[in-house]
C-alpha positions in Angstrom: 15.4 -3.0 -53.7 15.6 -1.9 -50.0 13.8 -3.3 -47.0 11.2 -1.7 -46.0 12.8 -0.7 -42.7 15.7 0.9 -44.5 13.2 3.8 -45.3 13.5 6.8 -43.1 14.1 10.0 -43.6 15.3 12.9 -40.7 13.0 15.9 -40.7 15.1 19.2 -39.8 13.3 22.3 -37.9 13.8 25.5 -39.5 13.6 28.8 -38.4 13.9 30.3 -41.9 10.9 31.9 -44.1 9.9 29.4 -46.1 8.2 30.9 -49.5 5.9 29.0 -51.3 7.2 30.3 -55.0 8.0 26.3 -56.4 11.9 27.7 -56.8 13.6 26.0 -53.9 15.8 28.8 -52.9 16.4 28.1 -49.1 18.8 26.9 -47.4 16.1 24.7 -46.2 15.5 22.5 -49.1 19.6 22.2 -49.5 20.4 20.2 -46.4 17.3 18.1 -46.3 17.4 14.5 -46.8 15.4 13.5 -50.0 12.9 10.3 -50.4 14.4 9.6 -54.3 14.2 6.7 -56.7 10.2 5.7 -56.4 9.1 2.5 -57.2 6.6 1.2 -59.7 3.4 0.3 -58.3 2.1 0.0 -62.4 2.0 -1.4 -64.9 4.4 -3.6 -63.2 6.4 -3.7 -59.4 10.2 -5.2 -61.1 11.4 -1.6 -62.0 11.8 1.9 -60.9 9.5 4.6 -62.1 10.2 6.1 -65.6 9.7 9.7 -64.6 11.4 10.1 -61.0 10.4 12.1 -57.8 11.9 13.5 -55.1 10.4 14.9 -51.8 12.2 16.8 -49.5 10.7 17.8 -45.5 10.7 20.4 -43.0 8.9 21.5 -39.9 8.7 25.2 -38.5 6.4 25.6 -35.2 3.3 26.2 -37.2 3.8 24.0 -40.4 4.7 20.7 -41.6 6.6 21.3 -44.8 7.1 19.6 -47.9 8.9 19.6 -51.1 8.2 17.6 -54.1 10.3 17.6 -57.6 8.5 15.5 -60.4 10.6 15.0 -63.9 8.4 15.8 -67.0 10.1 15.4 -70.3 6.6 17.0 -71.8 6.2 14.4 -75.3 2.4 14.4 -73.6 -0.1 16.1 -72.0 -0.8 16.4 -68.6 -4.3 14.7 -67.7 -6.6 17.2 -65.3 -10.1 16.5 -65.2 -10.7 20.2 -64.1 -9.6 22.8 -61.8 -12.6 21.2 -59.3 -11.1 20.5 -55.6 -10.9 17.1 -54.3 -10.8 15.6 -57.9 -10.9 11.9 -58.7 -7.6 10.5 -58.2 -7.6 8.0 -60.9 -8.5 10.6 -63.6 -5.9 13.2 -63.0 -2.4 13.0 -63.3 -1.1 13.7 -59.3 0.8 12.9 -56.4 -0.5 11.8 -53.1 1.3 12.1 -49.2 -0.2 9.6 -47.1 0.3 10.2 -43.4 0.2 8.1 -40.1 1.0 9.8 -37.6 0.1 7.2 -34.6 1.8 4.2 -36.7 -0.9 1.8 -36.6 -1.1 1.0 -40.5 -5.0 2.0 -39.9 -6.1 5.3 -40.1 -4.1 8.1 -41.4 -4.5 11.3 -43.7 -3.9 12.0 -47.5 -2.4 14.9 -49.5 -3.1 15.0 -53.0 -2.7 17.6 -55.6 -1.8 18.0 -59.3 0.7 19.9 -61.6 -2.0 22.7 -62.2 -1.7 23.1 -58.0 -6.2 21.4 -57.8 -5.9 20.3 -54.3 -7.5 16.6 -53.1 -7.2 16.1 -48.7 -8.8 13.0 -47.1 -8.7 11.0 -44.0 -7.4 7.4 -44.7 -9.0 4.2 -42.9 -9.4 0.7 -42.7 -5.7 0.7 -44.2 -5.8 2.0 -47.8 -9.2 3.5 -48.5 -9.3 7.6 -48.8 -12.4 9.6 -47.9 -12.1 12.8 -49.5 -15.0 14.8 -47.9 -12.8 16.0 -45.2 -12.2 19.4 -45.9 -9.1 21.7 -44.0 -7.2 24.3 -44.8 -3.5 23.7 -45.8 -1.5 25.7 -48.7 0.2 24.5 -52.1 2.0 26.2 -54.7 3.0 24.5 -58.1 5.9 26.0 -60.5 5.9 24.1 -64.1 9.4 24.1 -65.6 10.7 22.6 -69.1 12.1 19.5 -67.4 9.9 18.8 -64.7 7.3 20.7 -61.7 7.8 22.0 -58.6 5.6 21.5 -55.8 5.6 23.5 -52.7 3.5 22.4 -49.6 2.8 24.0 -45.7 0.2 21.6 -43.8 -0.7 23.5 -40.6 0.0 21.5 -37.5 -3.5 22.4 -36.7 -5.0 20.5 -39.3 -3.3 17.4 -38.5 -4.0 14.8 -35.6 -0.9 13.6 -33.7 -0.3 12.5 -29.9 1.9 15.1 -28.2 5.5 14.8 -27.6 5.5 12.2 -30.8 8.8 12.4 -33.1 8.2 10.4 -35.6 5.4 9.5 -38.2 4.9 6.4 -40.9 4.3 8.0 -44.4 5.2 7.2 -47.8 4.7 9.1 -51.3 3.3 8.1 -54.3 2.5 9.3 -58.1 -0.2 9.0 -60.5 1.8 9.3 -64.0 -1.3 9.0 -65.5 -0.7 10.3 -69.1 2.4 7.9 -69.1 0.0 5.2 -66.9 2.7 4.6 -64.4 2.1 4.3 -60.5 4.9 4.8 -58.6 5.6 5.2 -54.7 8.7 6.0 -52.5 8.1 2.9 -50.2 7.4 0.5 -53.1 4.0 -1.2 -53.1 3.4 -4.6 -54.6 1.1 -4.5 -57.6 -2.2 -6.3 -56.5 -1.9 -3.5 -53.5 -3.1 0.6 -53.3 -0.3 2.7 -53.3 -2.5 4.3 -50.4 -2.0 1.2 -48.5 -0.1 2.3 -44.8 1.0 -1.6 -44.4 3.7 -0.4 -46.7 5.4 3.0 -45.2 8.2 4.2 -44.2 9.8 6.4 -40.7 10.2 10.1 -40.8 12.1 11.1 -37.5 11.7 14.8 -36.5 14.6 16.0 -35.0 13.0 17.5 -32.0 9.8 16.8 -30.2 6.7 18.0 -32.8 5.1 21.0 -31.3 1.7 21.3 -29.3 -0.5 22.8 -32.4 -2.6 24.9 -29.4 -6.1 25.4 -29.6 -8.1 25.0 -32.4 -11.8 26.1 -33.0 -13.6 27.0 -36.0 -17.1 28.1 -36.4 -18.8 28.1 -40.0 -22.1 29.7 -39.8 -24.4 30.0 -42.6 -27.5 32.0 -44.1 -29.7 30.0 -46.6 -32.7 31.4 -48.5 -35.2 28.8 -50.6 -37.8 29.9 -52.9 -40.3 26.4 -54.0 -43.6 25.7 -55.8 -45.5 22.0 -56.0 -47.2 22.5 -59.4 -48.7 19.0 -59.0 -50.9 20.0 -55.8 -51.3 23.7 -57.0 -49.5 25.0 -54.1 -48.7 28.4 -53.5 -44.7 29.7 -53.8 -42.7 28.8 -50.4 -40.0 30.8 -49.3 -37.6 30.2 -46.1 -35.3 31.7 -44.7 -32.5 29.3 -42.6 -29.6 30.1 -40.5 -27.1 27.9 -38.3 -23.9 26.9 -37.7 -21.4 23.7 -37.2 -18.5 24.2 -34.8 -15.3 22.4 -34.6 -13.4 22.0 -31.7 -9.8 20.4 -31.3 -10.6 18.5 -27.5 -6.9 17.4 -27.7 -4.8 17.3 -30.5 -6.3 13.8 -31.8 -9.8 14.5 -30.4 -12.3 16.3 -32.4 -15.9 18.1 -31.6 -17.8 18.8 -34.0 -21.2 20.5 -33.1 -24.1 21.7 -35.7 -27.6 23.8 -34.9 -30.0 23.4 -37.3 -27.7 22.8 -40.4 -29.3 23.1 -44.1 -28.1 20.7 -46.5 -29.8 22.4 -49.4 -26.4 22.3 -51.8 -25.8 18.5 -51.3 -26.3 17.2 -55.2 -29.4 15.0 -55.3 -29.4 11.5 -56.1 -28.7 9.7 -59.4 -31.8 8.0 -60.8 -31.3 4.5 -61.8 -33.8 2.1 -63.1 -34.8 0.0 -60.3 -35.6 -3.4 -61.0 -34.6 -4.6 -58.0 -36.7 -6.2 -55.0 -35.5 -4.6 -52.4 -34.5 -1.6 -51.3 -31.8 0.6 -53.3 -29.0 1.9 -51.5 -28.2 5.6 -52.3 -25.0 7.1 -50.0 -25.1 9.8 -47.5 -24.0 13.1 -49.4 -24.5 15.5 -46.4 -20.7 16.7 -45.2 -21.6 16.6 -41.5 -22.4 12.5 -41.3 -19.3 12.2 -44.0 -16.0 13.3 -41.8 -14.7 10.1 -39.9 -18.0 8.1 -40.8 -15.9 5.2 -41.1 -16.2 4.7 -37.0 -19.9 4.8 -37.8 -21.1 4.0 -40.7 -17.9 1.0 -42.0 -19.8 -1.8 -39.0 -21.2 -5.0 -41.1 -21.2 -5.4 -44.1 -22.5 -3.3 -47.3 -25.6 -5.7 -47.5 -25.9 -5.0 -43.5 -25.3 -2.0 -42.1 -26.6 -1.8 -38.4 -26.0 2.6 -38.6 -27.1 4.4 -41.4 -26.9 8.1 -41.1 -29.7 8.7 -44.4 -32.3 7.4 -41.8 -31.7 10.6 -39.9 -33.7 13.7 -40.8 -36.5 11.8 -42.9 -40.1 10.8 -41.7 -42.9 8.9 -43.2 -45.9 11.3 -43.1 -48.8 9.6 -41.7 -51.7 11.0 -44.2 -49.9 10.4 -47.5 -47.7 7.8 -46.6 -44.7 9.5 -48.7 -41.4 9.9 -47.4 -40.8 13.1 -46.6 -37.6 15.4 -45.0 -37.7 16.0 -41.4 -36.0 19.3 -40.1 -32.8 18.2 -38.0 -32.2 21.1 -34.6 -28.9 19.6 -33.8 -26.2 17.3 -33.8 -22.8 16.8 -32.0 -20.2 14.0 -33.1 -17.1 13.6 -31.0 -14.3 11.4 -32.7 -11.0 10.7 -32.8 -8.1 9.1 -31.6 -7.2 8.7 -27.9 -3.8 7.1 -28.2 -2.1 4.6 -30.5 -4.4 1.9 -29.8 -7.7 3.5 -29.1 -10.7 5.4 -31.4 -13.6 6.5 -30.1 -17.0 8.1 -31.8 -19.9 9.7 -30.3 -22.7 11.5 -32.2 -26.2 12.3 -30.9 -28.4 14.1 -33.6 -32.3 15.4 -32.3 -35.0 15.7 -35.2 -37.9 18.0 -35.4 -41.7 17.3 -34.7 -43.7 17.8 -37.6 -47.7 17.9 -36.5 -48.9 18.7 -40.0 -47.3 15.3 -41.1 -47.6 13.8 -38.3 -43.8 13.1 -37.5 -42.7 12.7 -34.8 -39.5 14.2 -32.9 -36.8 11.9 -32.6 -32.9 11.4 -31.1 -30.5 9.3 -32.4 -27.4 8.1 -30.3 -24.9 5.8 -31.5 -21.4 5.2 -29.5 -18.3 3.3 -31.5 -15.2 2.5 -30.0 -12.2 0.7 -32.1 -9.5 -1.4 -29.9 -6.2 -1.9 -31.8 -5.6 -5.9 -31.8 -2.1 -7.3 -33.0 -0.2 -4.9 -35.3 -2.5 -3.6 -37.6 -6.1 -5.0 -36.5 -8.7 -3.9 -34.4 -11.8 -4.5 -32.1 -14.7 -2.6 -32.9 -17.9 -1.9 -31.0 -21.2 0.0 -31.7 -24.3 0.8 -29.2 -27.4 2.5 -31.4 -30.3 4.5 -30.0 -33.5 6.1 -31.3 -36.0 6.9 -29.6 -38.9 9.0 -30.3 -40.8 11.2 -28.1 -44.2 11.5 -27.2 -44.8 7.6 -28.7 -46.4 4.5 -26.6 -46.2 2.3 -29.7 -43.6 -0.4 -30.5 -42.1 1.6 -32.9 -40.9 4.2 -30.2 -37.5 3.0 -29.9 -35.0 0.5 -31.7 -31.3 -0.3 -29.9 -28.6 -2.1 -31.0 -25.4 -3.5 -29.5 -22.7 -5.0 -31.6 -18.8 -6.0 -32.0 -16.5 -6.4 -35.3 -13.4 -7.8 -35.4 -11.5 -6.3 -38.1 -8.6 -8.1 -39.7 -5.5 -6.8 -41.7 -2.4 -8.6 -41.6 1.0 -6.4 -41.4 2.1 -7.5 -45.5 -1.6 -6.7 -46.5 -2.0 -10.2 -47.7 -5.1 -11.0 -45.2 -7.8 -9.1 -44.8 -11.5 -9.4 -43.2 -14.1 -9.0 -40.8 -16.1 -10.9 -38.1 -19.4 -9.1 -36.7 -22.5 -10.0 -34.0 -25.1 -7.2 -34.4 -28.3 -7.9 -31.9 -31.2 -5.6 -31.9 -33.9 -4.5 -29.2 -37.4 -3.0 -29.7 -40.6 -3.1 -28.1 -41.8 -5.8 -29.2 -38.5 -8.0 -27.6 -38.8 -10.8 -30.7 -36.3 -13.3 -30.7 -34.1 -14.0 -33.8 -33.2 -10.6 -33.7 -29.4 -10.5 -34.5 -27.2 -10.7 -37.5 -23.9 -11.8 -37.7 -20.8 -12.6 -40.7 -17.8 -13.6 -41.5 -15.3 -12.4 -44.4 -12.1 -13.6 -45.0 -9.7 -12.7 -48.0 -6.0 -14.0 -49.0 -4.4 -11.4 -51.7 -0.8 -12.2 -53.5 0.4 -10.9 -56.8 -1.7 -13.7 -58.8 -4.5 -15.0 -57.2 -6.9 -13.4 -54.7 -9.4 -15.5 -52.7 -12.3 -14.7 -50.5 -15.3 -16.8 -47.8 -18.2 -14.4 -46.9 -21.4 -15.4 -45.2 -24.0 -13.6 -43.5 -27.0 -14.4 -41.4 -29.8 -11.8 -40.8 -32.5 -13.0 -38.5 -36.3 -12.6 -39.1 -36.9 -9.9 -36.4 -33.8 -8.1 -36.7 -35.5 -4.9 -37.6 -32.9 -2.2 -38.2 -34.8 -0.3 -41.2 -35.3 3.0 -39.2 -31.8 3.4 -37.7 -29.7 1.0 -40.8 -29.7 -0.3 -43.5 -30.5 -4.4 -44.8 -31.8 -5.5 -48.0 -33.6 -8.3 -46.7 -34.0 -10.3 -43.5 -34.5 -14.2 -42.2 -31.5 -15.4 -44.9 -28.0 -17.1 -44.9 -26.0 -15.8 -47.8 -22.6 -17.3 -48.9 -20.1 -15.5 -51.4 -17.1 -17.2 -52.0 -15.0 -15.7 -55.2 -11.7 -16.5 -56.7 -10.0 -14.4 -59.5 -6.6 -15.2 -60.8 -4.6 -12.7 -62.3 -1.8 -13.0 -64.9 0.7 -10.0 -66.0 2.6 -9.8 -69.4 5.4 -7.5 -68.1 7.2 -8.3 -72.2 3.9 -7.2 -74.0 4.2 -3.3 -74.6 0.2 -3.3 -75.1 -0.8 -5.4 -72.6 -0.8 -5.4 -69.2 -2.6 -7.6 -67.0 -5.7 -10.2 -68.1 -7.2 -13.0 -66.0 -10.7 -15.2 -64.9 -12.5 -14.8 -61.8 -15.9 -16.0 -60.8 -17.9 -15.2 -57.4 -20.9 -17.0 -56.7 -23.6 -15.7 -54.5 -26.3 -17.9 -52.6 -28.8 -16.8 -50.5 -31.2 -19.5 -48.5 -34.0 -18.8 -45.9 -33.2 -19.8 -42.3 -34.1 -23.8 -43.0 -31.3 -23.5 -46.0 -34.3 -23.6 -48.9 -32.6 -22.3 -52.0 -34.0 -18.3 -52.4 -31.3 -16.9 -54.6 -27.8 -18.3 -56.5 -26.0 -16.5 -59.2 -22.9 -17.5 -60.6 -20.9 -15.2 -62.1 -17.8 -16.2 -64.4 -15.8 -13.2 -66.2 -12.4 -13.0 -68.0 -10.7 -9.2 -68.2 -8.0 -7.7 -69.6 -6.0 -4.5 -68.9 -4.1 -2.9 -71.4 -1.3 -0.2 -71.3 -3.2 2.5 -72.4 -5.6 2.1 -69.9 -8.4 0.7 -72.4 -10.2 -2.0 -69.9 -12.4 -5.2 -71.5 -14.5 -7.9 -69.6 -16.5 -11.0 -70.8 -18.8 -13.3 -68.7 -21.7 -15.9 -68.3 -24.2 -15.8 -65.6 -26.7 -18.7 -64.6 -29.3 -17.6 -62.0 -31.7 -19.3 -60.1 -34.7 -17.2 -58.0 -37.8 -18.5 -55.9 -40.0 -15.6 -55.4 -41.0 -15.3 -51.4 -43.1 -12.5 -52.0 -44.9 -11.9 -55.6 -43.4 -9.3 -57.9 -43.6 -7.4 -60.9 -40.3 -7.7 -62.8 -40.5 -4.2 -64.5 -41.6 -2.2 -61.5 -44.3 -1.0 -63.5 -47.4 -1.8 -61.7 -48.4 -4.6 -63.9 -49.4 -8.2 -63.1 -47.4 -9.9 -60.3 -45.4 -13.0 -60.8 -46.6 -15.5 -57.9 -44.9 -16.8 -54.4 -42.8 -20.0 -55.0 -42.6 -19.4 -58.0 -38.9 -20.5 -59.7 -36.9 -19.4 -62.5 -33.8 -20.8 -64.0 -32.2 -18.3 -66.5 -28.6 -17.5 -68.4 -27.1 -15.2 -69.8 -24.3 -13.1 -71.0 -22.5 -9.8 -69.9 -19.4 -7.5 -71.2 -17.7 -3.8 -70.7 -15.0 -1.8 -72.5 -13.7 1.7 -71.8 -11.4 3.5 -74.1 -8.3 5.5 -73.2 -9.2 7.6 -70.0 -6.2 9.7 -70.8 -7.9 10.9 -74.4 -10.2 14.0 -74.3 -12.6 12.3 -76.2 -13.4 9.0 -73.8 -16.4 6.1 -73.7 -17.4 3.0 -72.7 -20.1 0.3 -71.8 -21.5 -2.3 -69.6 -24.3 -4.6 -70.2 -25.7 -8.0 -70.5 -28.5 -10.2 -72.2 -30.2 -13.1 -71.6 -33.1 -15.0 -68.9 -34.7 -12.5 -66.6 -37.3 -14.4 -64.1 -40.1 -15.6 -66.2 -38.4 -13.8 -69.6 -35.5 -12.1 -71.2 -33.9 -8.2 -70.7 -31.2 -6.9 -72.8 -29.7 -4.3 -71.1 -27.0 -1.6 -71.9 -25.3 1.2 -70.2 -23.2 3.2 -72.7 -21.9 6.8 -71.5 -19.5 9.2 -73.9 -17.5 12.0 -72.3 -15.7 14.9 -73.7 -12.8 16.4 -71.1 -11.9 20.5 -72.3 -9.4 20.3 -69.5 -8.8 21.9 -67.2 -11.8 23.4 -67.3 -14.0 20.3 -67.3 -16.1 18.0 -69.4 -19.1 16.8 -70.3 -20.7 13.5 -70.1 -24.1 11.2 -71.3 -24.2 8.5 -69.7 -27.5 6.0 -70.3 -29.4 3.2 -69.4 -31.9 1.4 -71.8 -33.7 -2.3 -70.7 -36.1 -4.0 -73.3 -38.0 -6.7 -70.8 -39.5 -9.5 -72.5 -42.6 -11.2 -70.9 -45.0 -13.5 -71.7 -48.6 -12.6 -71.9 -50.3 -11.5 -69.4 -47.1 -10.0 -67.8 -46.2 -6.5 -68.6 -43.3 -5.7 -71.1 -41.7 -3.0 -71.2 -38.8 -0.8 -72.3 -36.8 1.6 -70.0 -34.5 4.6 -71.2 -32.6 6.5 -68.4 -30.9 9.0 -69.8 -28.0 11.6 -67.8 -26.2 14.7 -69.4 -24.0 16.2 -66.9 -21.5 19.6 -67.3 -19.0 20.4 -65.5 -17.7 23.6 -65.6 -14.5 24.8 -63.5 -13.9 28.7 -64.6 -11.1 29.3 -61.9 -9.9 27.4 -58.9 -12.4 28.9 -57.2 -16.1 28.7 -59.5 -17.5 26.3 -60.7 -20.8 24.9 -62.0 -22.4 21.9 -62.4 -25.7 20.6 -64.5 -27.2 17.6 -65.2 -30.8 16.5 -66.8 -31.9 13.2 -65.9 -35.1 11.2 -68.2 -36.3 8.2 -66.3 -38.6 7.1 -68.8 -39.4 4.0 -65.7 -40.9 7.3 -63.1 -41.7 8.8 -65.3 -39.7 12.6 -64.5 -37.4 14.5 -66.1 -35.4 16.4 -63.0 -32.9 19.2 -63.7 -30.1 20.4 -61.2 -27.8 22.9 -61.5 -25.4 24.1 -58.8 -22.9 27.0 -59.0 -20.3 27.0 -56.3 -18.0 29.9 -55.7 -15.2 29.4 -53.1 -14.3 33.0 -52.2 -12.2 31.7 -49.6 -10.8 28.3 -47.9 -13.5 26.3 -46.9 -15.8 29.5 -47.1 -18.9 29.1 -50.2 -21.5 30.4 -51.9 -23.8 28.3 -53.0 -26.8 28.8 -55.5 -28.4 25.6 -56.4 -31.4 25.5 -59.2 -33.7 22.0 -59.5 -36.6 21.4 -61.6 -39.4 18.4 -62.2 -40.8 17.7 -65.0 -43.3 15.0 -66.7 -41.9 13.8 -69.7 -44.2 16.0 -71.5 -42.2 18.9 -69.9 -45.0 20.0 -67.8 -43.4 21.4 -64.4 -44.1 19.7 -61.4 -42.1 21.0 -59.2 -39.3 23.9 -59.0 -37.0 25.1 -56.6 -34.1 28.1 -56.0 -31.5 28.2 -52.8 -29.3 30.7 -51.9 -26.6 29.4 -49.5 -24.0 31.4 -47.7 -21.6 29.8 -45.5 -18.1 31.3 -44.2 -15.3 29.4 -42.1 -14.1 31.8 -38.9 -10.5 30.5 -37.0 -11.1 31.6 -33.3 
């Protein structure tokens, strides 16, 4: 096997038409160097891939251009989930160009498509992880032959980010063989790694200077319509009318603006229900596209138990009569992100809410300012400055600031990884023990991985209307080990090991609060069937009283302590199969009681046009009298429906038996051109003796213009 080094490829300018027809006809694709013999990633990293690739570049002064040539020998099927964009990468049978074209093994961007020619863009960051809600326009063509498929690719030099007068770029290639459950990459990738993973690329030299992509500014206005009735409070039918638009505006090639006035969010697909038995506040991520493109240099500071920005905070207001939680209109919003060189990043977003005198909100701004510093070869420096403030208000809730800096750690072989952070907080009220700071620290080699994590939120850092913390005034410590062992000789297994991960949470004096350890064993089998096992034992002293079914019923006491046990387990079947299923759940001491809980789903994939799925969640608590008992079902049908590349439809029921509501959604989608939609989304609230609470229809109409 070659060094890494030894991987580069030279990238040949063409003046010739290019058509995207899958044949390979031109001249071109003759005399261009090809990126052959890929590597396996899985089930094991000792051998090449079973089914080869070959990927062939080009560049023209408008388009990066690329090649692909996948063997097929065609003994099984393809597996597509559905002719959906931006599909789920483990489910589908694909391959995947990862870009980076300022070589700092950070940030990058990712091509993905499959042999039915579904497309799947995202930005990469933090060195392997892909978010695919960027959406750009870029063109694909896919030719299926006896033998093998042909993929055909032209990336416009618009849609990329690169510094000017660069000539080279770090990329490598990788394919999802799913159906024969093989991972295989160009640059090879060691097995406990993601093939996504830029600390393993190779060097594609361009043999002349890249061109200047020009200006590049698109405007996407849109025309919404809603139609909505309260039944509960007997309110009359509400119709709107909505209109706005986001801009997009290359400042330099690596420099985006992206501006939005009054944007509607009325297609974004509403939460999934769970059953909450939790104390503290569920975490439910940000759907809306605008806060999702580059949100990791906002929204990736802290940890996911700490999260000093939280974007869901914007456009929401508690009204002051009911006390509910209620939406707040947004007027606008710019974000400003983006690369300044090799070494720096830079964010900027300022978003102004609405004043709402009916509910008695208040008009807010939110400002938040990130910067990232490249450290050492693949690291960085990371700062964040946070700002609301809210107008009109002489309280001490009128404005909340935050300064912090992360040091974020990845070693060149991928091996270390982690984060440092110091997050301090000023309001009003100028308390002290208002910070927050952690430490994380993780070693990764083909057997064993190993990780220290601590955190330390402060009993006035109050970040609950600009971030997100589950609770305050604690030390928590997470070490974790897991050891992993691969039978390369068994041809049913694959990988199986133990791991265990202890969490402890103290109050600031280092009383006991919270410890649960966790010890599993899994296994990994070839045909992608996936087992675990494990024992729990939990200790919990209440700080605040609380009712363990969330029910309303009688409250367990402060101090009180509970010592409890259990068990846990999952399986999923073949993913590859039409016909899939699985479970998770666990049994044993909950505070004061027991709970046996169980989350089964079956799923039925009538590819490629989609599938259908029930998944569920049933809990049978178990207290002692007076304490409430109680049992929860949370049941979720969900269809899929992908008629053409270009309509689809989704539906899904959900029965919380614990709210008590019964809430359909349904949302048809028809992309009549790139990045251009119509959206008409249906939703619906019922009691669970199917009388209607509330209803609601939207009409959304949005079109992308290239100025």
């Amino acid at each position: 096997m070659k060094s890494q080094k030894e991987y580069s490829l030279l990238v040949h300018q063409t003046e010739e038409h290019i058509q995207l027809d899958g044949i390979l006809s031109e001249l071109t694709w003759q005399k261009a160097e090809v990126a052959k013999d890929f590597f396996l990633n899985y089930p094991n990293d000792t051998t090449f891939a079973t089914l080869q690739t070959e990927v062939r570049l080009a560049y023209n002064s408008h388009f990066f251009l690329i090649a692909v040539v996948c063997q097929d020998n065609h003994t099984k099927p393809f597996t597509i989930s559905s002719l959906r964009r931006d599909f789920d990468w483990d489910a589908n049978d694909n391959i995947s160009i990862y870009l980076d074209p300022f070589g700092d093994g950070i940030n990058g961007f990712a091509f993905t498509f499959n042999p039915m020619g579904i497309q799947r863009e995202g930005l990469l960051f933090n060195g392997e992880n892909v978010a695919s809600e960027w959406d750009n326009k870029w063109d694909l063509f896919v030719r299926r032959y006896k033998d093998k498929w042909i993929a055909e690719i032209a990336i416009p030099f618009k849609t990329l980010r690169y510094k000017n007068g660069t000539k080279s770029w770090k990329m490598n290639f990788a394919r999802n063989d799913l159906k024969n459950n093989e991972r295989s990459s160009w640059v090879p990738v060691p097995i406990a790694y993601w093939v996504s993973s830029l600390a393993f690329t190779g060097e594609i030299n361009f043999e002349n200077l890249l061109p200047h992509p020009g200006a590049n500014l698109s405007v996407i206005p849109y025309l919404a319509g809603n139609l909505s009735k309260n039944h509960t409070e007997h309110q009359a039918t509400i119709s709107k009318v909505n209109a706005g638009f986001d801009t997009k505006i290359a400042v330099t090639p690596s420099l985006n603006l992206d501006l939005t006035v009054n944007p509607d969010f009325s297609q974004v697909e509403v939460d999934q229900q769970v059953t909450n038995l939790e104390r503290f506040e569920i975490f439910f991520p940000e759907r809306r596209q605008f806060f999702l493109e580059n949100n990791d240099l906002f929204g990736e500071f802290g940890f996911e138990s700490v999260r000093p920005f939280f974007s869901r905070r914007i456009g929401i207001g508690r009204d002051t009569l009911t006390k509910l939680i209620v939406q707040n209109p947004i007027l606008y919003g710019a974000r400003l992100s983006g690369k300044l060189d090799k070494n720096w990043r830079v964010g900027l977003l300022n978003m102004q809410t609405a004043k709402d005198d009916v509910a008695g909100i208040k008009a807010q701004n939110f400002t938040v300012a990130t910067f990232q510093r490249r450290v050492f070869s693949r690291s960085n420096i990371a700062g964040i400055f946070i700002n609301r403030h809210r107008f009109q208000d002489d309280s001490e809730q009128r404005y909340t600031r935050l300064f912090g800096l992360d040091y974020n750690l990845q070693s060149v072989d991928n091996k270390w990884s982690g984060k440092l952070f110091f997050h301090k907080t000023l309001t009003p009220k100028n308390l002290g023990d208002s910070h927050a700071h952690g430490s994380l620290i993780q070693y990764q080699s083909r057997n064993i991985t190993l990780s220290w994590n601590h955190e330390y939120v402060g009993a006035n850092f109050d970040i609950n209307d600009i971030g997100f913390v589950r609770r305050n005034a604690h030390w928590r410590f997470k070490p974790s080990i897991e050891v992993t062992f691969y039978t390369e000789k068994s041809k049913t297994l694959v990988s199986h090991g133990i791991g265990s991960e202890p969490d402890i949470y103290t109050d600031l004096n280092y009383q006991l609060n919270d410890r649960n350890i966790d010890i599993y064993y899994f296994f990994n089998f070839l045909n992608t069937v996936n087992i675990f096992v494990g024992y729990y034992n939990m200790y919990t002293r209440l700080f605040f009283s609380f009712d363990p079914t969330n029910s309303g019923g009688l409250e367990l006491p402060v101090s009180s302590q509970y010592q409890i046990q259990g068990m846990f387990a999952g399986y999923t079947s073949d993913t590859r199969k039409r016909f899939t299923y699985g479970f998770e759940g666990w049994t044993g001491g909950y505070f004061n009681g027991t709970n046996k809980s169980l989350s089964p789903f079956v799923s039925y994939r009538f590819q490629p046009y989609g599938a259908f799925r029930i998944g569920a969640e049933y809990n049978d608590i178990r207290l002692p009298e007076p304490y409430n008992s109680a049992k929860f079902w949370l049941i979720s049908p969900r269809l899929d429906l992908s008629f053409t590349k270009s309509i689809f439809l989704t539906t899904f029921l959900q029965y919380n038996e614990q709210t008590e509501n019964v809430n359909i959604n349904a949302r048809f989608q028809w992309r009549f051109k790139p990045v251009s939609d119509l959206f008409i989304v249906y939703s619906d609230n019922y009691s669970p003796e199917f009388k209607v609470k509330s209803r609601a229809l939207v009409l959304k109409l949005s079109y992308w213009l290239n100025i």
